[in-house]
N, C-alpha and C positions, 0 to 999 in steps of 0.2 A: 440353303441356296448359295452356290457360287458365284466369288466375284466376276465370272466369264459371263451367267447368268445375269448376274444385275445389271451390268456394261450393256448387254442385247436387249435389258427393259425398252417397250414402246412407250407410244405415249406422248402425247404434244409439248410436255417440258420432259424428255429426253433427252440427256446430256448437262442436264440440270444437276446439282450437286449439292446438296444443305445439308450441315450440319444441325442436329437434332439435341436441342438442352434441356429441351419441355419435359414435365412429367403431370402425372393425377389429368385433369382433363383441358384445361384452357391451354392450349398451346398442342399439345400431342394429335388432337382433333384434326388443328392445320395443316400437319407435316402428314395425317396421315392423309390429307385430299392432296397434297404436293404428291405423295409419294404416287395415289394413284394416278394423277395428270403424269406418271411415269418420271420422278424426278429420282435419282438413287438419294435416299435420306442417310444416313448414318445418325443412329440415334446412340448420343456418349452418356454410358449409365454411372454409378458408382461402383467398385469392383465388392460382389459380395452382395451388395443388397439390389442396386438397379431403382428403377421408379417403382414410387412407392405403391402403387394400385398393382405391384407381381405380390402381394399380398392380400387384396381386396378378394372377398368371395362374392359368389359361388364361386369354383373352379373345374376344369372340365381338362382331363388329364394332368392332373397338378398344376394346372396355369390359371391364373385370375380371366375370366369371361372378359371382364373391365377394361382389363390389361389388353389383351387378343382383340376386344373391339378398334381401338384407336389407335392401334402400335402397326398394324397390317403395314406392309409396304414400305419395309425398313430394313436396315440392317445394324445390332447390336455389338456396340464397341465398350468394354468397361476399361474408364480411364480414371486415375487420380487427380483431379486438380487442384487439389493440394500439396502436390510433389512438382516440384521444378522441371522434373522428367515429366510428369504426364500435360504441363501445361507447355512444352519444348512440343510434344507429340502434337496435344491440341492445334497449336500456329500450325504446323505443318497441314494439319488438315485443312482450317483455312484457308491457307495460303491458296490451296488448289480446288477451290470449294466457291459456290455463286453468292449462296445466303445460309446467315445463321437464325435460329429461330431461339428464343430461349423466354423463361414466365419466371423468373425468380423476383424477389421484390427487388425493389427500385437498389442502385449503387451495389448490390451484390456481386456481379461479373466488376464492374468497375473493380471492386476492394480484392479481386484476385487478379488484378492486373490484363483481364481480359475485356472489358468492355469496350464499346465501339470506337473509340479514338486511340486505343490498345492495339485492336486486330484492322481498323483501317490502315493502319502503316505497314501492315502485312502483308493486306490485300485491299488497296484503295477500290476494288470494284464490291465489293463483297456489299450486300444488300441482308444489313444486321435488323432482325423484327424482335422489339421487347414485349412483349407481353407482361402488366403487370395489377394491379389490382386496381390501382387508384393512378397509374402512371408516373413516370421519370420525374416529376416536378409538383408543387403542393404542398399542403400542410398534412395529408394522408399519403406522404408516398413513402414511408417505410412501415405502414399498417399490415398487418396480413389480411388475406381477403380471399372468401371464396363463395360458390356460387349463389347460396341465400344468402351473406352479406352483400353481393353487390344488388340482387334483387332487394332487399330489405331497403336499404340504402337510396335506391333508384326510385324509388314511390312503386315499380314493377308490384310488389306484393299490397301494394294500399288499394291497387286496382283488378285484386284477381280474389277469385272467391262471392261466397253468396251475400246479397245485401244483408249490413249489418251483422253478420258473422267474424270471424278470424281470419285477419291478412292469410293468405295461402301463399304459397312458394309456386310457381307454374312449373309444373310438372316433369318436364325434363329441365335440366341442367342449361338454361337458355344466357345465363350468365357467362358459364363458361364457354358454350358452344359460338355465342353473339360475336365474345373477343375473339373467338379462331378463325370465327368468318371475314372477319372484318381486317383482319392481321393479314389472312389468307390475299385476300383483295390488296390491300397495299402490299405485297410481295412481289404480285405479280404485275401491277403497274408499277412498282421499282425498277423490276428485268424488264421491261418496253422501255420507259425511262436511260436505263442504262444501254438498250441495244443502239438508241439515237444520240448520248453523250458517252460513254464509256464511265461513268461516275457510278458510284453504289451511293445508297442510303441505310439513313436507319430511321428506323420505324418504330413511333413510340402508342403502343396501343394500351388502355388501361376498360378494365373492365366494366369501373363505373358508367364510365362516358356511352360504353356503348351497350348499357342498358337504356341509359337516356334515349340513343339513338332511332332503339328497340323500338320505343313506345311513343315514337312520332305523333300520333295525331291529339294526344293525351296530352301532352307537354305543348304542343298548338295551340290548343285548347284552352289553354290557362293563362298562357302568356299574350294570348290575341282575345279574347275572349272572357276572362275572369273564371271559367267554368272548371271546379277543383272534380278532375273525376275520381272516382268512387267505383268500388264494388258493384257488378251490375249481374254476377253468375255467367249465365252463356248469353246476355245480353250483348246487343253493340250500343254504345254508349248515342248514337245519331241517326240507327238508322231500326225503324219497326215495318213488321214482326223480323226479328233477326236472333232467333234462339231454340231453344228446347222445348219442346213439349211435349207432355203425356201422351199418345195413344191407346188403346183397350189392353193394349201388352208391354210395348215397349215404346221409349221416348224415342224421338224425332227432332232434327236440327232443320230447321227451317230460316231461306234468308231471302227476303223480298226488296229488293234495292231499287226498283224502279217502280214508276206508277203501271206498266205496262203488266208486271210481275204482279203486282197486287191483283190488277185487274182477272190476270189466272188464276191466280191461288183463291179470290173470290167465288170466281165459276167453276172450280174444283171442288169446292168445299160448301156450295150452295148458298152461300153470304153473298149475291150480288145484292143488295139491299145494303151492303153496309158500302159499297162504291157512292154514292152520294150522299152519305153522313156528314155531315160537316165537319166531324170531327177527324175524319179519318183522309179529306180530299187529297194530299201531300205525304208523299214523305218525311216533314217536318213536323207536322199537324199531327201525324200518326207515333212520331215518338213523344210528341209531347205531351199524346192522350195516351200513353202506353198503359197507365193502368186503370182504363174505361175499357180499351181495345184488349189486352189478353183476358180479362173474363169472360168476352163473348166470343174468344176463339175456342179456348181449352174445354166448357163444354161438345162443342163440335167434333173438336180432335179426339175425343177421348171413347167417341162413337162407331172408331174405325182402329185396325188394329194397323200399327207400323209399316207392314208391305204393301196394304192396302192401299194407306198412304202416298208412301211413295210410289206405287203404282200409277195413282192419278196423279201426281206431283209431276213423277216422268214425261206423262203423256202433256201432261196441260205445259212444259218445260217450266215448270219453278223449279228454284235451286232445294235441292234437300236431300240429307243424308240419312242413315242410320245412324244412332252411337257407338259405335265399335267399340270392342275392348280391344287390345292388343294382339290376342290369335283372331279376335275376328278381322281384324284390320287387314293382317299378315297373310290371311285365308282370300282377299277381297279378288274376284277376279282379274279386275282391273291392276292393285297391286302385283297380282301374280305374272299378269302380261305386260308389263314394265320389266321385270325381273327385280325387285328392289328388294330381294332376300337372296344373296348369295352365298353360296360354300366355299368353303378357303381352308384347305386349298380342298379342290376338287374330291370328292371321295371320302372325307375327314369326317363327315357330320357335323363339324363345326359353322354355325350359319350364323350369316348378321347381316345387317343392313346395309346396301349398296351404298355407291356413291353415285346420285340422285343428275349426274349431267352423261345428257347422251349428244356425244357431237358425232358430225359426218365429216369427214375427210381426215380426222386426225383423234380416232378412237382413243379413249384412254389402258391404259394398262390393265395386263393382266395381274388381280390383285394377289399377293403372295402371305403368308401367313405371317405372324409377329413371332418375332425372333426370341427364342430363347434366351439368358442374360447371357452377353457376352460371344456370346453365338457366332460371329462374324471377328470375332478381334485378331486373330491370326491373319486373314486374307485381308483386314485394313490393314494391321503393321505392315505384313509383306509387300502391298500396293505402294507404301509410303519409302520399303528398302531395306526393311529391318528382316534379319536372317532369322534361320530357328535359333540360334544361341540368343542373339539379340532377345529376342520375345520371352524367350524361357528365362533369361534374367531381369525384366522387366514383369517378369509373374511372381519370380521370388522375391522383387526389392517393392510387392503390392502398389507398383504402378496402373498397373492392369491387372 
């Protein structure tokens, strides 16, 4: 893609500008939902090698999937910041640039003379997001960390998995994804911030914290309550029946949160008899008898096969799913008429997962593929003024 091309990006932060330090997933995740709100990213790799997942497999034309997932909507610049010249080049980009986004551990940019009181004399507007494991400040803030430590660490894994079993990791990468969304967010209320003061910020986001954040009613719960939660499977820890069960073929997610919902899923399932049990009168009542109440469910359920289920489920309107695996999920028609599997670029067969906000008046971008290493580094130097000789000796002296 050309720089004439990126300049014409849509997109409601269009005209937006960040620099991109992030690599592996906490960090990369956010500059790619920036890039698609249409912001031009400039992602700065190291020359030769780039971020470290352009070697994670599978690969799909010699490119990491990994890589291609979270890089979309960039463009790839390989600079030294080790070399005086490429950290000369770097300011420059700042200097004409909104926000810088970067995950390395804590005082790292600091110790190469870049960090935020570094490039704020550059660009006092510049709206700087750290990403880091444990945060800028602490007794863990030069730990490394990644997405099972900060789940392991958060209580996240003490509460996922079947009773009495092995802590589990939740399944996608929620550690890493938590910090990008959450990075993402104070980014973007920086730039409102900065449209009504002229001021930038920086932004200190640490991964722990916001597993903690993750798991709201859990940490509630303990601190208000005494109540340490625990392992519960595809239970909810407050509210019954709120889970999985068996049917003749395939298991079923079912989640009944009102008394009103009970009262369906009762005359759905031919249990109106159990509507005046005493044990069951409440929503309260009913998780605290949970294991009186799913023994006389799961004979029931297990008398009907899965669509059957949810056939009456639908009609009677109780909440309830199927278990999807992953192509069933991707096949859903509902999924399908979202659109939340895209091709990038167009015609490629290269597919992955949208990005999940659909606005009216101010579409987001069209997303463009993940950049080769280096891909882009000509038409940045050029942009910043630097000739062909310029650039071709800035290749040979491995600045770029």
């Amino acid at each position: 893609m050309t720089n004439t091309e990126t300049q014409r990006r849509d997109g409601p932060l269009a005209g937006v500008r960040v620099v991109d330090l992030t690599h592996m997933l906490a960090g990369p995740y956010s500059t790619w939902l920036l890039g698609a709100l249409g912001a031009d990213v400039i992602k700065i790799e190291r020359p030769g090698k780039g971020d470290f997942t352009r070697v994670i497999a599978p690969f799909s034309d010699d490119e990491s999937i990994y890589f291609m997932s979270v890089n979309r909507n960039k463009r790839s610049l390989t600079l030294n910041l080790k070399e005086e010249k490429g950290k000369e080049i770097f300011r420059r980009i700042v200097a004409t640039s909104d926000v810088l986004v970067e995950n390395n551990r804590a005082g790292a940019m600091d110790r190469l003379g870049l960090g935020y009181r570094d490039l704020k004399a550059v660009n006092p507007k510049l709206v700087y997001a750290s990403i880091s494991g444990f945060g800028q400040d602490g007794p863990y803030r030069h730990r490394p960390c990644f997405d099972v430590v900060a789940q392991a660490m958060s209580g996240m894994m003490s509460i996922t998995g079947e009773p009495g079993g092995q802590p589990s990791r939740v399944g996608a990468s929620i550690g890493d994804i938590g910090s990008s969304l959450f990075a993402t967010i104070g980014i973007l209320s920086a730039l409102q911030k900065r449209a009504s003061t002229g001021e930038g910020s920086f932004i200190d986001v640490a991964m722990l914290d916001c597993q903690l954040a993750l798991m709201e009613n859990a940490i509630a719960r303990y601190l208000n309550a005494g109540d340490v939660p625990r392992a519960l499977g595809s239970r909810h820890p407050l509210i019954a029946p709120f889970q999985s069960f068996p049917t003749a073929d395939k298991p079923i997610a079912v989640c009944v949160d009102t008394n009103e919902q009970w009262e369906r899923m009762c005359g759905a399932m031919a249990l109106d008899h159990l509507l005046t049990d005493p044990r069951f009168l409440t929503g309260s009542q009913r998780n605290a008898n949970h294991a009186e109440l799913e023994p006389l469910l799961v004979p029931v359920f297990v008398t009907r096969t899965r669509d059957e289920w949810l056939d009456r489920f639908d009609e009677a309107d109780v909440p309830s799913s199927p278990i999807n695996s992953v192509p069933d999920a991707l096949n859903d028609p509902q999924v399908v008429h979202r659109g939340m599997v895209v091709e990038v670029p167009p015609g490629s067969g290269k597919r992955f997962a949208a990005v999940p906000i659909h606005m009216q008046g101010a579409p987001l971008a069209a997303e463009v593929p993940a950049p080769r290493l280096g891909e882009h580094t000509d038409a940045i130097l050029a942009e910043l003024g630097f000739g062909d000789a310029d650039i071709e000796a800035l290749r040979i002296a491995a600045v770029v």
